[in-house]
C-alpha positions in Angstrom: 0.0 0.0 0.0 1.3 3.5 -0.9 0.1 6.3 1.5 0.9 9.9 1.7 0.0 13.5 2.7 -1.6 15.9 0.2 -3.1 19.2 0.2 -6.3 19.8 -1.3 -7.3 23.3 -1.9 -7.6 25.0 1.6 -7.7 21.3 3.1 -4.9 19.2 4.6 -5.3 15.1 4.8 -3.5 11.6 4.2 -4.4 9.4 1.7 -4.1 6.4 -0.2 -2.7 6.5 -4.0 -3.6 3.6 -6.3 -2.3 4.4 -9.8 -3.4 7.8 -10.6 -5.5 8.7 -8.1 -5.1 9.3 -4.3 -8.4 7.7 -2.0 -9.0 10.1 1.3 -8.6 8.1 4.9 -8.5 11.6 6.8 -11.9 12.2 6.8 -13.3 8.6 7.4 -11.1 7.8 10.7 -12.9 7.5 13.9 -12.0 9.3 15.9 -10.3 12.0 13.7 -6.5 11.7 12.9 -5.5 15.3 12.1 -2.4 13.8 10.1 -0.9 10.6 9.3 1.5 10.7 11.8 -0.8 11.1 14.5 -3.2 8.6 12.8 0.2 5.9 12.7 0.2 6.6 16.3 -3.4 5.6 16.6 -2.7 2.3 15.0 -3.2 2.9 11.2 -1.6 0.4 9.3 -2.4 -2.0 6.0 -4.0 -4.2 8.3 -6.2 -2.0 9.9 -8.3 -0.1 6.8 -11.8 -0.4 6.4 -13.8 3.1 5.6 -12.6 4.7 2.9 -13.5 8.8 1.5 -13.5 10.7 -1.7 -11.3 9.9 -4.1 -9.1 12.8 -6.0 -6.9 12.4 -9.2 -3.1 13.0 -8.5 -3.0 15.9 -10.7 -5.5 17.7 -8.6 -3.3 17.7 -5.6 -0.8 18.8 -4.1 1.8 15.9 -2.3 3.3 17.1 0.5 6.0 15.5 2.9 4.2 11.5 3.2 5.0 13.1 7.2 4.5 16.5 7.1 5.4 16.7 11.2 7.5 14.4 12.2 9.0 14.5 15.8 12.3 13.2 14.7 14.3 13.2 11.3 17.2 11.0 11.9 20.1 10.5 9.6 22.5 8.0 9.5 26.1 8.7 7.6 29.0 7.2 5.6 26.7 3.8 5.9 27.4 2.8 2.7 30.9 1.2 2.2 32.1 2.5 -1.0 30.1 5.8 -0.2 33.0 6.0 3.0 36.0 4.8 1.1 35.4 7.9 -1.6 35.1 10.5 0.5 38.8 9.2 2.2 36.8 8.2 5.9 37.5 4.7 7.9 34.3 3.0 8.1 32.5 3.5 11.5 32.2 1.0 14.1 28.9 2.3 14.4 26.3 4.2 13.1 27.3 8.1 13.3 23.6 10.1 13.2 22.9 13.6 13.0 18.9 15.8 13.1 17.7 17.4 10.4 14.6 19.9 10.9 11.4 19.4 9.4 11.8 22.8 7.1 14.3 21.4 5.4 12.5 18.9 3.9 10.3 19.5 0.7 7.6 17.2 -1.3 7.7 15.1 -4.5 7.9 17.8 -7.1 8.4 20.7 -4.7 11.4 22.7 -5.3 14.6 22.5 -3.6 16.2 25.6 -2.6 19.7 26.3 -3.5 21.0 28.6 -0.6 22.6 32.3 -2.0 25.4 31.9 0.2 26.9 28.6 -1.4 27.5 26.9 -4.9 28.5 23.8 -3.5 24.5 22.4 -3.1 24.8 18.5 -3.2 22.4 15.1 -3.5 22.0 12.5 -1.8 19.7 9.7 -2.4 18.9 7.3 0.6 16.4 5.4 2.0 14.1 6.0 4.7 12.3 4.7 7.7 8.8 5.4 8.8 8.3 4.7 12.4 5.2 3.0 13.1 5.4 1.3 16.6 6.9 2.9 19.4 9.7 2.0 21.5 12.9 1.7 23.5 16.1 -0.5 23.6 14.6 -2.5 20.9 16.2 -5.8 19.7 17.3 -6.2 16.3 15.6 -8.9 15.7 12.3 -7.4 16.6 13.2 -4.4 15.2 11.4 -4.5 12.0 8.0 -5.0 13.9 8.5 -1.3 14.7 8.3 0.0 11.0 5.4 1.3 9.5 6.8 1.5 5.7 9.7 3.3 3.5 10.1 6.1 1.3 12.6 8.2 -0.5 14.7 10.9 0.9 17.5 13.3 -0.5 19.8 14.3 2.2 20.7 18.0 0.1 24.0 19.1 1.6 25.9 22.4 1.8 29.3 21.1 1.4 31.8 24.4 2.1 29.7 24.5 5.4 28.8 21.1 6.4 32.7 20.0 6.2 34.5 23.6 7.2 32.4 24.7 9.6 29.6 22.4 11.5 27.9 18.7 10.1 24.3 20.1 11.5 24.9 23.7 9.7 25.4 21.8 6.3 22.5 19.7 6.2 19.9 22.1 7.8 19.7 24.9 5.0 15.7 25.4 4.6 14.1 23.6 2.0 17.3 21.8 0.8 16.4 18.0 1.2 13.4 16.0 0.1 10.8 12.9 1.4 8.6 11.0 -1.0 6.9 10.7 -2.7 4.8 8.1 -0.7 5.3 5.7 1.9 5.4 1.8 0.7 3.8 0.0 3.8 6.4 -3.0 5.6 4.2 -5.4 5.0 5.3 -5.2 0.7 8.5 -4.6 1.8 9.4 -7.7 4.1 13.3 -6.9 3.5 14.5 -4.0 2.8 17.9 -5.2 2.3 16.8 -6.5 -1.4 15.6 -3.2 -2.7 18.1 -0.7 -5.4 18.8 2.9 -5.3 19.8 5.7 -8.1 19.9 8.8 -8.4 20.0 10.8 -11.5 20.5 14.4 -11.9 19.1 15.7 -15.5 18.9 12.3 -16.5 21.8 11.3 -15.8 22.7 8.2 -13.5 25.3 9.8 -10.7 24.4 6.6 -8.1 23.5 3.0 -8.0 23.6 0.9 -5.2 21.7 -2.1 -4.0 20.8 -1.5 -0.4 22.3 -4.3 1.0 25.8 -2.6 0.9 25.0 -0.5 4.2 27.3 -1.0 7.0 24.5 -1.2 9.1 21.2 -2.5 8.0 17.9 -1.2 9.0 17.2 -3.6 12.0 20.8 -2.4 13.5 19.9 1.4 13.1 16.6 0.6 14.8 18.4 -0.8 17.4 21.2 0.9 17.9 19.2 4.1 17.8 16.5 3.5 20.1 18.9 2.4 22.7 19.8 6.7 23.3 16.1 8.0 22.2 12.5 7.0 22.5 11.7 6.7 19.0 7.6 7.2 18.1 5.4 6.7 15.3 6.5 8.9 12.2 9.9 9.5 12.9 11.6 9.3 10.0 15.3 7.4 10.0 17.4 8.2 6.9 19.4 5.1 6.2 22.7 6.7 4.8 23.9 7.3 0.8 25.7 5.2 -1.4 28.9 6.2 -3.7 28.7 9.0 -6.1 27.7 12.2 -4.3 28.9 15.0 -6.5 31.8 16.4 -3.4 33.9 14.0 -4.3 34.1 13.8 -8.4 36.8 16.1 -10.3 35.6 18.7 -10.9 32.9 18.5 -8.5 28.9 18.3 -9.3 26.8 20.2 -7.6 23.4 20.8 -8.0 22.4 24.1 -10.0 19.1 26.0 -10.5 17.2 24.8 -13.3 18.3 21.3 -12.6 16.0 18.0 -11.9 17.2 15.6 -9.1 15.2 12.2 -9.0 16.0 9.1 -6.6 14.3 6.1 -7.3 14.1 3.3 -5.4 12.7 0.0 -6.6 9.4 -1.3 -5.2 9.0 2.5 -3.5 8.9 4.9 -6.0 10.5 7.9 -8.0 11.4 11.4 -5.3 11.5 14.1 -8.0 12.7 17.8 -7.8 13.8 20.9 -9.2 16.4 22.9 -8.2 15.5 27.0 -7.7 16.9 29.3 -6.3 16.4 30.7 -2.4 14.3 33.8 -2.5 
């Protein structure tokens, strides 16, 4: 099942796509779940879906973030091996995770913003965890119980400032990462482990990777994670990028206005976005 939040108009819900069209669950919960994050936290899952509302056509809407406000945004680093080695780092003895806010983060076909101070404006495609369970010190091998789906992220990065001056500077610019543009339910995704990431910019491929190369696989982050924070339903976990960010390429690629970053991952879906420029 593929679910996500839209905007309709003045109106704000969650929904379910199939194909083309997206089929209301906002207004048919009872009681009513003002988003899907608090209606995860209610117990929503693929499981639990009977009542169903109006149904709108995709073109007709407008996606936003699949969680629009989500407590935590996690991400995981250099947790892909190669992804390490070219960038000239050892590779962790365990996972190394920084916050992102929840303005940084734009919708399928939203654009990103290209901050006036910097040039250097890279990509990176990962994939992400949707908390649905809540928990504590959780067990890797229960860990998976505690997932409400995937989606796609782009963990946009300010290079000149994320590596001269702070990590949490350099990947908090407003507007300059991306989620979506659904969330794949667990249940179709019984191992994430199996599933392929790209990333192409204009087109062009600049990263594939199956998602088995992490260092750390998603029950380990889970775990490893919840064992220094509470996590709760709709946190969102980015899982780390694979080779080919443009940083490290001669000359370097970054991402300029006018440009179209996609990153597809199989069985999830296609995050697409311009790039424009900050206002």
């Amino acid at each position: 099942m593929k679910i996500t939040s839209y905007s309709n108009g003045s109106t704000e819900s969650y929904g379910i796509v199939e194909g083309e069209t997206i089929v209301d669950l906002g207004a048919c919960q009872n009681p009513p779940q003002p988003s899907l994050r608090v209606a995860i936290a209610a117990g929503l899952s693929a499981d639990s879906l009977g009542a169903r509302g109006q149904t709108f056509a995709l073109k007709d809407v407008i996606l936003r973030p699949p969680i629009p406000d989500p407590h935590k945004i996690i991400c995981v680093g250099l947790n892909y091996r190669a992804h390490a080695l070219e960038g000239g780092f050892e590779l962790p003895a365990f996972p190394s995770v920084f916050m992102r806010a929840s303005d940084t983060l734009v919708a399928h076909h939203e654009p990103l913003q290209k901050p006036l101070i910097s040039d250097d404006f890279d990509y990176e495609g990962e994939l992400a965890i949707v908390i649905g369970k809540a928990g504590r010190h959780i067990t890797e091998e229960n860990a998976l119980e505690h997932v409400f789906g995937y989606t796609c992220f782009n963990d946009g990065s300010i290079r000149d400032v994320q590596l001269k001056q702070s990590l949490i500077a350099g990947k908090n610019f407003p507007k300059t990462g991306a989620l979506g543009p659904w969330i794949v339910t667990a249940n179709e995704i019984p191992d994430p482990s199996r599933l392929i990431l790209a990333t192409r910019i204009n087109g062009r491929k600049v990263q594939h990777k199956g998602v088995d190369d992490m260092i750390f696989n998603v029950a380990q982050i889970i775990s490893y994670i919840s064992g220094w924070t509470r996590l709760e339903p709709g946190d969102v976990i980015a899982t780390g990028t694979p080779e080919g960010v443009g940083f490290v390429r001669k000359p370097p690629l970054w991402l300029k206005v006018g440009d179209t970053v996609e990153v597809e991952i199989s069985s999830i879906g296609t995050l697409v976005n311009p790039v424009a420029s900050e206002r």
